[in-house]
N, C-alpha and C positions, 0 to 999 in steps of 0.2 A: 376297229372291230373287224373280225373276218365272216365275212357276207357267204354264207351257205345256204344253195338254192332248196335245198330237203328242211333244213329246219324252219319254226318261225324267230323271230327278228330277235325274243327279248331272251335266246340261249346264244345267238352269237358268242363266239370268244373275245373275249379282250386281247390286245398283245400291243405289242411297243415295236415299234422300226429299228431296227437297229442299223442296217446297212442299206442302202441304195445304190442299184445295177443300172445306171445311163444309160442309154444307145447311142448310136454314131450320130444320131442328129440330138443330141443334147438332153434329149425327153425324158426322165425317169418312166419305166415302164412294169421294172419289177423291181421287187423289194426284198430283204431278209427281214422275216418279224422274229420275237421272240413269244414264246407265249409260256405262261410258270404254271406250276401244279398248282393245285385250287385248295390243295389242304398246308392245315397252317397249324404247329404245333400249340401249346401252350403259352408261348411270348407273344405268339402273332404271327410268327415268321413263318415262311415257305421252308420247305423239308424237301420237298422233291428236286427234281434237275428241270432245267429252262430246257426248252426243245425249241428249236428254232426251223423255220418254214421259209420258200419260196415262195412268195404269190406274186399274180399279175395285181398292178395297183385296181386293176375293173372288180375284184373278188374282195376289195378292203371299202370300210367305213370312215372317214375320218372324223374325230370326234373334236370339237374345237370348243373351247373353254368361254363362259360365259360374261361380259364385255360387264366392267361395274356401271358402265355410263347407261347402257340401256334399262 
């Protein structure tokens, strides 16, 4: 999710990583996300073009998938 200080929490955007920028000391520190148009034709599918963004990883949510053990 991409964390924006003006909105609140439950319009955040969704988006996927697509690429990771390193630094000289190893640390991922910025990201390329992708994020897709929100309309979706008649099959289901996306119509519009992916747009893709720079953020600092401090500005992303990460969302981690729920463990069947617990």
């Amino acid at each position: 999710m991409i964390k924006d200080e003006n909105l609140p929490q439950n319009v955040w955007q969704l988006a996927r990583v697509s690429a990771v920028y390193p630094s000289s000391d190893g640390q991922v520190r910025k990201v390329q996300v992708s994020l897709a148009d929100r309309c979706l034709d008649n099959k289901g599918k996306r119509f519009g073009t992916v747009q893709y963004l720079e953020r600092p990883i401090q500005k992303l949510v990460l969302l981690m998938s729920a463990s069947k053990d617990e």
